[in-house]
TORKOL-4160 file (C-alpha; in steps of 0.2 Angstrom, whole numbers, padded with zeros to 4 digits, m for minus):
68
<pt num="1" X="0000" Y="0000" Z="0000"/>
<pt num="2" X="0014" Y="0013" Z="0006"/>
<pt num="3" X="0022" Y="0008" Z="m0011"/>
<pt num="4" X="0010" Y="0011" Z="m0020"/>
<pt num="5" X="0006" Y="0029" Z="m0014"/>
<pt num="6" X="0024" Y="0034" Z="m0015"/>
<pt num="7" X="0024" Y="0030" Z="m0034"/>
<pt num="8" X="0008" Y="0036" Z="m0039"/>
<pt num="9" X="0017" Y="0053" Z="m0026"/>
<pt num="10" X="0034" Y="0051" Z="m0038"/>
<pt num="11" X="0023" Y="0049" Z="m0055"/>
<pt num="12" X="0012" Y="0067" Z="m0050"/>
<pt num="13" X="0030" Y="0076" Z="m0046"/>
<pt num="14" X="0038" Y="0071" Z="m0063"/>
<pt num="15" X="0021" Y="0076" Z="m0073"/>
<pt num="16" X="0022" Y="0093" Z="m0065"/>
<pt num="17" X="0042" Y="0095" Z="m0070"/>
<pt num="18" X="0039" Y="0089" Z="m0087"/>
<pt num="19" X="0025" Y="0102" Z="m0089"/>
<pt num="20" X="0037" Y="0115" Z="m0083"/>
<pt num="21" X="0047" Y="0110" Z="m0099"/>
<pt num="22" X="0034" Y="0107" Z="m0111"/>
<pt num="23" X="0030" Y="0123" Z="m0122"/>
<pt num="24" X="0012" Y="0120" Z="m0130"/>
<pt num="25" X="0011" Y="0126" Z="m0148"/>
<pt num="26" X="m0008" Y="0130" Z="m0152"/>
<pt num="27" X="m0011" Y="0122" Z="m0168"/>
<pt num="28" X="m0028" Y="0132" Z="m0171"/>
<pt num="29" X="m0039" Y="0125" Z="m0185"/>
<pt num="30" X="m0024" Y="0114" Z="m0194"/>
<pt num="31" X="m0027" Y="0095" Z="m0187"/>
<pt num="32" X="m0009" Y="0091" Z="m0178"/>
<pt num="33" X="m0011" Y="0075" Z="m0190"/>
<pt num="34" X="m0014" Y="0085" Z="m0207"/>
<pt num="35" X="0002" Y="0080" Z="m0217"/>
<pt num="36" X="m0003" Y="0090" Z="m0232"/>
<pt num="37" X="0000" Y="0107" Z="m0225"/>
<pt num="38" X="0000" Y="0122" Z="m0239"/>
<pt num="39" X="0014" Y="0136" Z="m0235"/>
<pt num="40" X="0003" Y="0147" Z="m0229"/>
<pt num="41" X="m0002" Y="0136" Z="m0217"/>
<pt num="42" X="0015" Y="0128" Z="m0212"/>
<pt num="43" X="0019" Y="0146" Z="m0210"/>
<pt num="44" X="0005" Y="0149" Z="m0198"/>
<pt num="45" X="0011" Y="0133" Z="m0188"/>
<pt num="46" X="0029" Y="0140" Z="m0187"/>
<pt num="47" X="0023" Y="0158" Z="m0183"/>
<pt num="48" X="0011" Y="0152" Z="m0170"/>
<pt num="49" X="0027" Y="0139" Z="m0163"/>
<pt num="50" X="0039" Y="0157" Z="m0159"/>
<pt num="51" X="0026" Y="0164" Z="m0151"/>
<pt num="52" X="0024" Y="0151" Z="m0140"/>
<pt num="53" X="0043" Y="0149" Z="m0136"/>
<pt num="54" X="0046" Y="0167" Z="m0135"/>
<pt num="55" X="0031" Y="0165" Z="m0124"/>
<pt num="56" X="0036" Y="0152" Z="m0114"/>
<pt num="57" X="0053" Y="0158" Z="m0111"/>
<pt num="58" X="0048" Y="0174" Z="m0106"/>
<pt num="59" X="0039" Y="0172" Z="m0093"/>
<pt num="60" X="0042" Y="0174" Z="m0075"/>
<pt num="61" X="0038" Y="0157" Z="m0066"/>
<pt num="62" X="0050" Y="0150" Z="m0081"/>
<pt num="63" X="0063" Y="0165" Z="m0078"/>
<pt num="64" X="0062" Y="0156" Z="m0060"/>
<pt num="65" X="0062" Y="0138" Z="m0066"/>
<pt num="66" X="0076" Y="0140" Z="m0077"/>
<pt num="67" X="0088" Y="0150" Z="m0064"/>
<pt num="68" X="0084" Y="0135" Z="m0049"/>
């Protein structure tokens, strides 16, 4: 029993730092399977994609995250 607590403990802390990693792109109305992307929308994807880094590594709580 006390085993099993402690793993399902350890599993919850690792999902929590693996989200503090995990930058989420928005793919909007382009299905994350649609392989037949015109430019205009791989363009889209790829603007969408710096925002969300430049995003993602702006903010405080990850200023905080990465300087630990």
């Amino acid at each position: 029993m006390f085993s099993a607590a402690t793993e399902a403990w350890d599993r919850e802390q690792m999902e929590q730092v693996v989200s503090a990693r995990t930058v989420s792109i928005p793919t909007h109305e382009i299905s994350t399977t649609d392989f037949g992307l015109t430019r205009t929308e791989a363009d889209s994807l790829y603007g969408w994609g710096v925002n969300a880094a430049h995003d993602f590594f702006t903010a405080p709580d990850q200023q905080a995250y990465l300087n630990s």
